[in-house]
TORKOL-4160 file (C-alpha; in steps of 0.2 Angstrom, whole numbers, padded with zeros to 4 digits, m for minus):
171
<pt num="1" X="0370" Y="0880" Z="0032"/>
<pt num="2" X="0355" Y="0891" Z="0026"/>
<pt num="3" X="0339" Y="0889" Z="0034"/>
<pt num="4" X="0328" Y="0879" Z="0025"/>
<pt num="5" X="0316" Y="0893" Z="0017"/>
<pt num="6" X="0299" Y="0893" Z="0006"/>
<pt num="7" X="0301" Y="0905" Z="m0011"/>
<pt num="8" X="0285" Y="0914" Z="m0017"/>
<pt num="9" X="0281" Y="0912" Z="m0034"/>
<pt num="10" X="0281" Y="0932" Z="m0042"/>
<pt num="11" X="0275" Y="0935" Z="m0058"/>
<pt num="12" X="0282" Y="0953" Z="m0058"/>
<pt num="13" X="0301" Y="0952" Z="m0058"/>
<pt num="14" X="0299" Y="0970" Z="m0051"/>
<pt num="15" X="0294" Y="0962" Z="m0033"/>
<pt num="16" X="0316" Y="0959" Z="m0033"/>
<pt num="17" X="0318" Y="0976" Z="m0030"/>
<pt num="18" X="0305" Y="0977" Z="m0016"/>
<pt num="19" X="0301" Y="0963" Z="m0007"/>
<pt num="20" X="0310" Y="0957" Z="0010"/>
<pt num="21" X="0306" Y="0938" Z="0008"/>
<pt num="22" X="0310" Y="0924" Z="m0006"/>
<pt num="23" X="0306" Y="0924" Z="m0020"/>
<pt num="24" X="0304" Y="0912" Z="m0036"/>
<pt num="25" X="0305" Y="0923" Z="m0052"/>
<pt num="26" X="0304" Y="0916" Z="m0071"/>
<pt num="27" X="0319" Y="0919" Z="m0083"/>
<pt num="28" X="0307" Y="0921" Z="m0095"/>
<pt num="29" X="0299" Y="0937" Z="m0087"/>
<pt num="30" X="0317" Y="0943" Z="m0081"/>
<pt num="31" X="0326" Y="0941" Z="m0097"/>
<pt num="32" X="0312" Y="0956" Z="m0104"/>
<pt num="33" X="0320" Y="0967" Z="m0090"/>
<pt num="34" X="0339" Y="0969" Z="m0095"/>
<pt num="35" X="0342" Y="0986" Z="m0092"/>
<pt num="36" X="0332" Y="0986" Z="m0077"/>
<pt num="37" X="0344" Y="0974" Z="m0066"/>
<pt num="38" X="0351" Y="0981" Z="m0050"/>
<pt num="39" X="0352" Y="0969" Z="m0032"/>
<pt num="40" X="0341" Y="0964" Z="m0027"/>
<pt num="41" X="0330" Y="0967" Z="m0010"/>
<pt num="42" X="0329" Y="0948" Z="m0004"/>
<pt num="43" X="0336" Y="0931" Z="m0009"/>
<pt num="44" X="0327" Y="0923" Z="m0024"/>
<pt num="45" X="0330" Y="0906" Z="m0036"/>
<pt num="46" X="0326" Y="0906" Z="m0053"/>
<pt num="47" X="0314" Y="0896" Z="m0062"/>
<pt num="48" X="0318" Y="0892" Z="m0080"/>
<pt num="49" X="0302" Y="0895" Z="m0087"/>
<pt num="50" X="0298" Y="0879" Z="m0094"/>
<pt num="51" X="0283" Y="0876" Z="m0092"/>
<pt num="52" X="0276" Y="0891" Z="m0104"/>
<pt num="53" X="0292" Y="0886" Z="m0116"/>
<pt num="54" X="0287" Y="0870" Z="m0119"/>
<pt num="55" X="0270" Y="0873" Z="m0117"/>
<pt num="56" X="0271" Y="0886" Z="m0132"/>
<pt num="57" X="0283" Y="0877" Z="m0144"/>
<pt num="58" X="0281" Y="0858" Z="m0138"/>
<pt num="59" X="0304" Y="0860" Z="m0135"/>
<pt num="60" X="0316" Y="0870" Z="m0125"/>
<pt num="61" X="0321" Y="0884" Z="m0139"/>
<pt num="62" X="0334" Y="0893" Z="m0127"/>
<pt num="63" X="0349" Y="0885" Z="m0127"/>
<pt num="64" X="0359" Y="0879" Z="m0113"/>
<pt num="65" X="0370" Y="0890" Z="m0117"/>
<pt num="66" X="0359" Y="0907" Z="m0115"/>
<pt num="67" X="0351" Y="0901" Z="m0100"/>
<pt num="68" X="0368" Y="0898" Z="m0092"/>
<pt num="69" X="0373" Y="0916" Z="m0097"/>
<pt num="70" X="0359" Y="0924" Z="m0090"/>
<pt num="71" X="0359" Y="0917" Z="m0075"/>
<pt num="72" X="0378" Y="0922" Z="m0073"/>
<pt num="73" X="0370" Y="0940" Z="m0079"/>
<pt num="74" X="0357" Y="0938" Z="m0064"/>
<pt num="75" X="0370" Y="0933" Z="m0051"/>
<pt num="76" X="0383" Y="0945" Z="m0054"/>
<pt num="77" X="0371" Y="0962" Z="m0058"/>
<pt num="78" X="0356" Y="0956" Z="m0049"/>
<pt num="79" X="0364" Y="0946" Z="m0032"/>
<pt num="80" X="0357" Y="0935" Z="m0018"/>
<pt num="81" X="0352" Y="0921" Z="m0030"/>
<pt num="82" X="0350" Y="0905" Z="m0020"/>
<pt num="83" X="0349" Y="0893" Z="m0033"/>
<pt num="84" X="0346" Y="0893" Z="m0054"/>
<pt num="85" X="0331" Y="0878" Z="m0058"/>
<pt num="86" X="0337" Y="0869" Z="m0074"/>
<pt num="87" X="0329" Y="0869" Z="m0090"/>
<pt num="88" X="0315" Y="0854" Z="m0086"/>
<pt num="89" X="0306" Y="0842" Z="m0094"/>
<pt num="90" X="0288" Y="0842" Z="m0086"/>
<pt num="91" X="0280" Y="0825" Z="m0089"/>
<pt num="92" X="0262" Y="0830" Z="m0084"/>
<pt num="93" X="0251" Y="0819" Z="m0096"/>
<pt num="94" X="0246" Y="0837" Z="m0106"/>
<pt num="95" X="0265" Y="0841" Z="m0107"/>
<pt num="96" X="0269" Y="0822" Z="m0115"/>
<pt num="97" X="0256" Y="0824" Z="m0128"/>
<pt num="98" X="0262" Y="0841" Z="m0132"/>
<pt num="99" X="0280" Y="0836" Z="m0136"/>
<pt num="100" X="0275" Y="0819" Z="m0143"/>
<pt num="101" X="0291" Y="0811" Z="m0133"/>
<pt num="102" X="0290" Y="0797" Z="m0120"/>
<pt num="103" X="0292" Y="0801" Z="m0100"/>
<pt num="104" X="0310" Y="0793" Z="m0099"/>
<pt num="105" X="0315" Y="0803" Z="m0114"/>
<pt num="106" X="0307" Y="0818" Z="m0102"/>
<pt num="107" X="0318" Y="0811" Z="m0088"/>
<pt num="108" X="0336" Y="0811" Z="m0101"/>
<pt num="109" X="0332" Y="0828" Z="m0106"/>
<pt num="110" X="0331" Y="0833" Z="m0089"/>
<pt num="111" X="0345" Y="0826" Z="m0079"/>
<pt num="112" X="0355" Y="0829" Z="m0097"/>
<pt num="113" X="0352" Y="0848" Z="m0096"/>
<pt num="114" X="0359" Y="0848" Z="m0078"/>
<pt num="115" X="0374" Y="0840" Z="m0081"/>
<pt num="116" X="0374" Y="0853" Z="m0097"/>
<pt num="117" X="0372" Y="0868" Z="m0086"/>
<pt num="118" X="0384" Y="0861" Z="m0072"/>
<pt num="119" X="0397" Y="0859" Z="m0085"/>
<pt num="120" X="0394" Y="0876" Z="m0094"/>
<pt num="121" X="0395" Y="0885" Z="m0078"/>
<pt num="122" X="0401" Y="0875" Z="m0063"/>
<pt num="123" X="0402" Y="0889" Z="m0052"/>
<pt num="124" X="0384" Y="0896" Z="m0052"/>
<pt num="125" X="0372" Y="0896" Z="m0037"/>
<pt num="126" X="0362" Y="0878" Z="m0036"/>
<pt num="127" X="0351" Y="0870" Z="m0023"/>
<pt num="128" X="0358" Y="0858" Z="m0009"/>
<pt num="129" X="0371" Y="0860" Z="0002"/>
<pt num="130" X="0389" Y="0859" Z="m0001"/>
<pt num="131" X="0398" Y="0857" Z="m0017"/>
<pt num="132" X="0397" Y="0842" Z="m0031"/>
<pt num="133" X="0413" Y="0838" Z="m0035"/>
<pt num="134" X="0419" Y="0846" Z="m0052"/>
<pt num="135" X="0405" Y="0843" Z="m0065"/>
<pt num="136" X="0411" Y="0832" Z="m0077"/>
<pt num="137" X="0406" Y="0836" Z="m0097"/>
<pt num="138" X="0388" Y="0830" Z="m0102"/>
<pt num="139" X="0385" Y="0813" Z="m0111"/>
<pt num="140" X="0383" Y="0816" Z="m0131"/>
<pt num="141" X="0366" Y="0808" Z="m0130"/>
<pt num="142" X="0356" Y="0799" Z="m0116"/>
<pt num="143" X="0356" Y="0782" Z="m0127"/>
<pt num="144" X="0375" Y="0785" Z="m0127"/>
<pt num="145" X="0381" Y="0786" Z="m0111"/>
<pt num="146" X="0382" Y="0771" Z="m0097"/>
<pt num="147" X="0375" Y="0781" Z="m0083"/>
<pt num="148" X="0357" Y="0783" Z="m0090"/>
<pt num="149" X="0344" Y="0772" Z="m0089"/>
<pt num="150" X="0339" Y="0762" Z="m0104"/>
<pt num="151" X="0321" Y="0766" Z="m0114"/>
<pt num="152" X="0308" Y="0760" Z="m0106"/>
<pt num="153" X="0316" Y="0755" Z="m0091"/>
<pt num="154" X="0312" Y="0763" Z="m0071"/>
<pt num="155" X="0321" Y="0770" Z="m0061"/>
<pt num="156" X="0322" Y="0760" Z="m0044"/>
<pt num="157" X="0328" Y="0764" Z="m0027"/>
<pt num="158" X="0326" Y="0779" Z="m0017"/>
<pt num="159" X="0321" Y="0795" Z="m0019"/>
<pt num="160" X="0339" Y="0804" Z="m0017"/>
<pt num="161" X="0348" Y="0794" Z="m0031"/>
<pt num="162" X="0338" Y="0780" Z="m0037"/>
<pt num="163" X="0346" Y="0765" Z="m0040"/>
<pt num="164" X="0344" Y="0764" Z="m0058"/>
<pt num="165" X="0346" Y="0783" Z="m0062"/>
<pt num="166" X="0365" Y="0783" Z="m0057"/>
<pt num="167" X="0367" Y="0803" Z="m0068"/>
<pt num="168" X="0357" Y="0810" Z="m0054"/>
<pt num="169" X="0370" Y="0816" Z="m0042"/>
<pt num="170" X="0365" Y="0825" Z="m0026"/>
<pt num="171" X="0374" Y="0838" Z="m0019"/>
């Protein structure tokens, strides 16, 4: 098992190529540096970059699939990535107002785009030890599948698989 670890937040994807401790580096900062990718100094995750996503345009407007593929880029050119963050869904009061969309529809969005990106690429780095069993393909549509919580409902139990949240796995 790896040591539990703390990951510095870098706004300069640069610091990959230099620095001998972890680090936390925005897609959205890496994805500017294509020809510049070579391995990396130090383990690193990868944020998604969704705060200034949604931020600016009030939606995710990289697809699921794009993100998927550049982290597959980043882990195969790039190396000693630890884990990919998923596309979120912040549901700070500021953010809500911003998208116009309910906290539980933050939540679907979420947990949906994990299951999205697990099944898209199943064999990329993610946090947690040990391996989910194979990823199944994502529900069509929060309202459509059993294993999300209805609108307006809370999830319930505790905080590794709330009892009402049955689409949150935990690896």
């Amino acid at each position: 098992m790896t040591a539990l670890a703390f990951y510095l937040g870098a706004h300069q994807p640069h610091w990959l190529w230099r620095a001998d401790f972890p680090l936390f580096v925005s897609h959205r900062q890496l994805a500017r540096r294509p020809r510049a990718l070579r391995p990396a100094s130090c383990r690193w995750a990868l944020d998604s970059g969704g705060f200034t996503e949604l931020s600016l345009h009030g939606r995710w407007v990289t697809p699921a699939a794009e993100y998927a593929a550049a982290v597959a880029t980043y882990a195969e050119q790039v190396g000693g990535l630890d884990f990919a963050a998923p596309q979120d869904w912040m549901c700070e009061p500021f953010m809500l107002a911003r998208t116009g969309l309910p906290v539980i529809e933050h939540l679907h969005r979420t947990v949906g785009n994990y299951l999205t990106l697990r099944h898209l690429a199943p064999d990329l780095p993610r946090s947690g030890s040990g391996r989910c069993a194979a990823a199944s393909p994502p529900p069509k549509s929060p309202s459509s599948s059993p294993n999300w919580p209805a609108a307006g409902s809370r999830c319930t139990g505790s905080a590794s698989k709330p009892a009402g949240c049955t689409c949150m796995a935990t690896c």
